[in-house]
N, C-alpha and C positions, 0 to 999 in steps of 0.2 A: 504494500500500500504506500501511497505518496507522505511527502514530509511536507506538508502546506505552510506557508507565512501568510499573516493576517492583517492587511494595514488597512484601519477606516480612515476613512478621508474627512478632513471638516470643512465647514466655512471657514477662512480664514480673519473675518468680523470677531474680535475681542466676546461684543455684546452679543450676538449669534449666536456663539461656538456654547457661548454657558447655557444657553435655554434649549440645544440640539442635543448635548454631549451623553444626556442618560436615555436620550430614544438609540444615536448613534450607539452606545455601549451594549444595548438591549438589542437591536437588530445585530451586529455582529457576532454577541451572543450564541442567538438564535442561526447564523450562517453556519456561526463555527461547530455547533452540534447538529448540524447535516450531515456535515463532512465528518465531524467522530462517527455519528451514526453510521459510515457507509465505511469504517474501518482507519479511515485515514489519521496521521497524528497532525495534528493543528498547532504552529506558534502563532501566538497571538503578540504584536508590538506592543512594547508597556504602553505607549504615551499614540493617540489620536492625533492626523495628522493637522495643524490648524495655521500653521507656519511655514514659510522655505526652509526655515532651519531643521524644523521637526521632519517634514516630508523628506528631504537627504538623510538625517539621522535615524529616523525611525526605518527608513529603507536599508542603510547599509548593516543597521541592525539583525534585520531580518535576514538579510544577504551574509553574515558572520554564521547565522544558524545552518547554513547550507541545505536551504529549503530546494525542495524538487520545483515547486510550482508556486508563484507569488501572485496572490488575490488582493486587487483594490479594492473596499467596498465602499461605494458610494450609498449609503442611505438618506442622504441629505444634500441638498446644493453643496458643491463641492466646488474651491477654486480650480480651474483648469491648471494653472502655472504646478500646485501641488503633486498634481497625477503625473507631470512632466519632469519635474525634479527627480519626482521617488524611483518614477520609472529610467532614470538615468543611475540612479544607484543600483537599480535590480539586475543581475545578469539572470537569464533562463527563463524561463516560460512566465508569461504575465497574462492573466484572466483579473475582466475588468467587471463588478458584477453591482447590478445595480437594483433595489428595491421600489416596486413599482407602488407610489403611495401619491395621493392627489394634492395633501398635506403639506410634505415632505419632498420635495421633486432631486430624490436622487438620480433619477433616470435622465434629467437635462445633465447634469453633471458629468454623467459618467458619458454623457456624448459628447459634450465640450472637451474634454480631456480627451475620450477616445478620437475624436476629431484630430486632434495635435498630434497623439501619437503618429496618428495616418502621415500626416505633413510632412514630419522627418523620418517616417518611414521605417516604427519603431514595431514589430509588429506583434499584435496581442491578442487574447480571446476576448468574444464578448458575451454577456446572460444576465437576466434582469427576471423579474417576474414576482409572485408571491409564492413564497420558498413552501407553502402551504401543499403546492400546486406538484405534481408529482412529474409533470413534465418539463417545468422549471429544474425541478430538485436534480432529472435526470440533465440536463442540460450542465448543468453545474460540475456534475460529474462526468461527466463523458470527457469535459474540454480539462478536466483536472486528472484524467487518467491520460488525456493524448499528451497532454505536458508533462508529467511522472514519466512515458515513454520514452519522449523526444531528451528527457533529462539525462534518466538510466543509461539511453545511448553514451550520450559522454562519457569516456574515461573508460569505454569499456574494449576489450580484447576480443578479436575472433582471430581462432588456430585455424589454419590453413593447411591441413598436412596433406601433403601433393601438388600438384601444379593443375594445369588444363586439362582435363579428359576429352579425350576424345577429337579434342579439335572445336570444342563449345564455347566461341566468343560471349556468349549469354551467359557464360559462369564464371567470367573472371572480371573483375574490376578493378579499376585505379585507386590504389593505397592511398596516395596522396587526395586524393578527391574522396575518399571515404572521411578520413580524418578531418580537411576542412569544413565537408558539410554535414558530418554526423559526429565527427568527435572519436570514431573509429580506430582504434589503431589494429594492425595484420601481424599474426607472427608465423612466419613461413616456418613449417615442421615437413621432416622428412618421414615416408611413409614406412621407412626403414623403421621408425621409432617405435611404429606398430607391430611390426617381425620380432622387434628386439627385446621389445620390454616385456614382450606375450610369454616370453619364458620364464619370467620373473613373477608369473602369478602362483598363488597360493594352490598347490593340487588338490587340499581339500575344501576351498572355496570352489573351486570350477567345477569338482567332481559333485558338488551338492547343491551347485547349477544345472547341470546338468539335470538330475533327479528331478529336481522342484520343475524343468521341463515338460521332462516325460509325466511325472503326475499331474499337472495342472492342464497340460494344453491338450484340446482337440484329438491330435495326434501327432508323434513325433515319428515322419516314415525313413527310419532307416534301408538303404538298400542295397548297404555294400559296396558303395562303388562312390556314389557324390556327397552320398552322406551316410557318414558312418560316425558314431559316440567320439573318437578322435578327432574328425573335424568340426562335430559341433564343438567340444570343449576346445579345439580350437577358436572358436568364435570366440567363446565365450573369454577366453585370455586377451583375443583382442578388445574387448567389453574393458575388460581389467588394464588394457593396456591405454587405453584412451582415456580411463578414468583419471588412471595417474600422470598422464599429460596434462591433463585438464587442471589440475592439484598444482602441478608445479609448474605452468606456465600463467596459472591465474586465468583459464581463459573463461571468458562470458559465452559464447556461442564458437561453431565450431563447424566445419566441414572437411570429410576424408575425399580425396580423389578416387580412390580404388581400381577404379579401372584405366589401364590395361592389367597393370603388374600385380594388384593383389589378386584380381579376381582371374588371374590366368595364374599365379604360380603363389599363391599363397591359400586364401580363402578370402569368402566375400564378405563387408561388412554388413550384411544385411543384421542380424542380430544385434550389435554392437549400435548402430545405428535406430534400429526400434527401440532399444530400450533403452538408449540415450535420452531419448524425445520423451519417455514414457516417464509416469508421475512416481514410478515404484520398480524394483525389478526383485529377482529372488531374495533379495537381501531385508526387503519394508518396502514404507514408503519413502520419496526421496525428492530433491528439486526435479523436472526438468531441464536438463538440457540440449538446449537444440544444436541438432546438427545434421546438418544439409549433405546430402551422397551429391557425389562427382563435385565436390570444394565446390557448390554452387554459394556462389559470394552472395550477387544478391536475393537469390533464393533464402538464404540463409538471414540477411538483414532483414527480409521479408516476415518470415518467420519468427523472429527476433521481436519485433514489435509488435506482432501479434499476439506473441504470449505476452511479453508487458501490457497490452492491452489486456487481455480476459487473464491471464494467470492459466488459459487450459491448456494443454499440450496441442502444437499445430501440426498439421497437416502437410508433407512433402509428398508429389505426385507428377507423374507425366501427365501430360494430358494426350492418351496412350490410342485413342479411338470414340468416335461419332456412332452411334446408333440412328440412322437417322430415322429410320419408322418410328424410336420411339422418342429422338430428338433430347436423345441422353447420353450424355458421355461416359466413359469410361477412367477413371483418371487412376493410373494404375504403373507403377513403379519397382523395381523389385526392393523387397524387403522395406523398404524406406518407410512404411507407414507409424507410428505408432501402434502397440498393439491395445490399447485405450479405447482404438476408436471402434474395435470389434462390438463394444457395449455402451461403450463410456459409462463405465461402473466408476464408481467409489471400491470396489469387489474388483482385485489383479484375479483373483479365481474366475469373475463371471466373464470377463475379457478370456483370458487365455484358454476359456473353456469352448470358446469361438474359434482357435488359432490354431493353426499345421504347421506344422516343419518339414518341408516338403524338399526336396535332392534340390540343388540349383540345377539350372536347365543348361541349355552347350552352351551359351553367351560364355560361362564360366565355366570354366576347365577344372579349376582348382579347386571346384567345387562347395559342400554347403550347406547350411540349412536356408532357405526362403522361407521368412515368415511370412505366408496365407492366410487371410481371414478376407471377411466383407464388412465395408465400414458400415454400421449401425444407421440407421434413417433419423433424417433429423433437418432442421433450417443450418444455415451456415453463412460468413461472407468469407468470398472467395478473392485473394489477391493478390499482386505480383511487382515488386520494384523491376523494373526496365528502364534501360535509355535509350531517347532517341536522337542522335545527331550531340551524344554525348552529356546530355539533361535527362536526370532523372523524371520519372513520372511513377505515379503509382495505380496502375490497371484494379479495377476493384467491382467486384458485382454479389450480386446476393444469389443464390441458390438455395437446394435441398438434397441430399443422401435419400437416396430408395433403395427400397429392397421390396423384391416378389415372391410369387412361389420357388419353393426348393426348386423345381425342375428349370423354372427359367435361371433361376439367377445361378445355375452350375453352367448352362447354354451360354447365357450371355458371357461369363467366366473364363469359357474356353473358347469364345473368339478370337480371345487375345495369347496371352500370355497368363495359363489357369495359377500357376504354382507360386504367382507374386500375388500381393495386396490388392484389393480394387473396393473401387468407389465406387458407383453409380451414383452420376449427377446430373440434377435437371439445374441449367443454368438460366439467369435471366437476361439472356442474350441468345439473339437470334447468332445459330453458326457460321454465316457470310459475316456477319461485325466480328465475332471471335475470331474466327479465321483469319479474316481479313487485317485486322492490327494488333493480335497479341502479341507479344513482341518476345514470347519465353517458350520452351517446349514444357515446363514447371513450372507449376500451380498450387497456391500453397491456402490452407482454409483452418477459419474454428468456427465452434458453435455461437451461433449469436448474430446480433445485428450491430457492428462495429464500422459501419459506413460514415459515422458521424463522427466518431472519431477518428478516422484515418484521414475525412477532408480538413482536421484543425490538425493532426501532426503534417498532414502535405504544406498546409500554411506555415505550421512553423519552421518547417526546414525547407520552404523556398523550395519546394516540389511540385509539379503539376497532376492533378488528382485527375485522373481519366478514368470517369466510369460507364460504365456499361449496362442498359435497359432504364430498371428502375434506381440503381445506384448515379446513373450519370448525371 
């Protein structure tokens, strides 16, 4: 949850500010137990801002506390010069929020101010309403969870271990352009480090991963030849050996190359990679974290601010095949899924009781287990960082997960690729627009309606939000 700063804003009138300051201290009050109520930790400024002096000082105050996201609240006429000061002391995300009373006219204020920001070009969120009001309250929060994202990004790590796969210009990014406009730093890891360290796992950790496999999932089909109990717990070492990269390189988010060299002459990540993403593995429950197959960079930053958004575990996928009779895609990757999304249980039982272990297929030599299942039906918004002509944009549209009868949904299954992950999704986009400008073969999604938040982190990081049907 976010670290919020709280600065009310006053008139700056002597005689004013004494007859306004106990409505002002009662309405921020009342802001500030929104925001506790919705999880979040709130500082509140000791001193109202009623001064240029106070408005810098009470700003950089807040700014010492190292708030994720700083809230003006205008509940009263509010000098504009005030919101302009403070907001020169704030660095990171600013939400300007204003209380809708006929009395009271916080709402001119908070536009005179917000007006100025505009002029020089300072850029902010904006929400007003009576906090009473449930679509107010979500409003409030949504543009206070896109600001905790756009925060979190800063200062944060993504391991890179491998180079380009395949020859995929859509999976590699410029370091230096991550860092100036996300705050990003890359730390290039060799995939050797996966071979290397995998021998340095615990035999009886692996060996009662393995177990907790076989009894928990669907089925684990060994068949001698791609997948055999030695290259699962191979997997499962590389599980072990990415953890401990992760430990000692400090990293936030993460993507493996794998293919060609691991998945022709080692084993595939597909394992290591589900239950990376996943909230829990043999061991409890645990953070997520994300990480993106074939080092897709922005894939991965994609995914990245999606879990800062909802906190659920996201979605990596091809966008692998078109049904057009029934005008649903397929989005279908190997292994890469989370295995969460089998059920999306609170229950890693009721999930893996969905899930196979199935031989990898010839793609990989080195063989395997592919984690199979069928993502659980559900709403979703679906989205994808891309550039065009070198500017980011963010591709965003809302959808749904289906599922049919058993005999279809093994059909549709095996048009593709049966032995990986798949999703059935109805998009809300017609597939000439999809087609026609998605800019990624990967496609990354969670549960919920987050379109409103992804259009105020696009704002704050000088992104262009391109959506699609009803999201656009």
């Amino acid at each position: 949850m976010a670290r919020i700063g709280l600065l009310s804003i006053s008139d700056g009138r002597d005689f004013v500010h004494r007859d306004v300051t106990d409505h002002i201290a009662r309405a921020g009050a009342d802001l500030a137990a929104v925001l506790r109520a919705a999880g979040h930790e709130v500082i509140t400024a000791p001193e109202q801002v009623s001064s240029s002096e106070l408005a810098t000082s009470q700003a950089r105050w807040l700014a010492d506390q190292h708030v994720d996201v700083t809230v003006f609240h205008h509940s009263v006429w509010t000098f504009p010069h005030f919101t302009m000061l403070a907001a020169d002391a704030t660095p990171g995300p600013l939400l300007l929020v204003a209380n809708i009373d006929p009395q009271f006219p916080g709402m001119v204020g908070m536009l005179a101010g917000g007006g100025g920001l505009d002029q020089i070009g300072r850029v902010h969120a904006r929400a007003w309403g009576d906090l009473a009001d449930p679509g107010v309250r979500d409003r409030i929060l949504g543009h206070v969870r896109a600001g905790a994202a756009v925060s979190a990004l800063r200062g944060a790590t993504f391991g890179r271990i491998g180079g380009r796969p395949m020859g995929m210009y859509t999976a590699v990014a410029n370091a230096d352009q991550w860092m100036r406009q996300f705050g990003v730093d890359v730390e290039e890891i060799d995939q050797w480090e996966i071979v290397r360290r995998s021998e340095n796992a615990d035999p009886a950790r692996v060996t009662a991963a393995r177990t907790w496999l076989e009894r928990h999932a669907a089925g684990v089909h060994y068949d001698g030849d791609r997948l055999t109990p030695e290259l699962l717990e191979r997997q499962i070492r590389s599980y072990y050996a990415m953890r401990e990269l992760i430990d000692e390189w400090n990293l936030d988010f993460s993507g493996i190359k794998g293919q060609p060299e691991l998945t022709t002459h080692f084993c595939t990540m597909d394992v290591a990679e589900a239950f990376l993403n996943d909230p829990y593995d043999w061991e409890g429950p645990k953070e997520t974290h994300v990480t993106a197959t074939e080092a897709d960079m922005d894939g991965a930053l994609t995914m990245q601010l999606l879990k800062l958004l909802s906190g659920d575990p996201v979605l990596f996928a091809d966008v692998r095949h078109y049904h057009a009779d029934r005008d649903v895609w397929d989005l279908c990757n190997s292994g890469q899924h989370a295995t969460w999304y089998a059920a999306r249980s609170a229950d890693p039982a009721e999930n893996l009781s969905r899930v196979n272990f199935h031989p990898e297929v010839f793609y990989f030599p080195a063989g395997g287990a592919s984690v199979q299942h069928l993502a659980a039906p559900g709403d979703l918004t679906f989205a994808r960082l891309t550039r065009e002509d070198g500017a980011y944009r963010m591709h965003v549209m809302r959808g749904a997960f289906e599922t049919y009868d058993e005999e279809t949904n093994e059909r549709l299954m095996r048009a593709s690729t049966y032995e990986w992950p798949h999703a059935f999704a109805r998009l809300d986009a017609p597939a000439e627009d999809f087609l026609g400008r998605f800019g990624s073969n990967h496609i990354h999604a969670v549960p919920g309606d987050y379109t409103g938040e992804l259009r105020a982190v696009c704002r704050l990081l000088g992104i262009r939000y391109d959506g699609f049907g009803a999201a656009a």
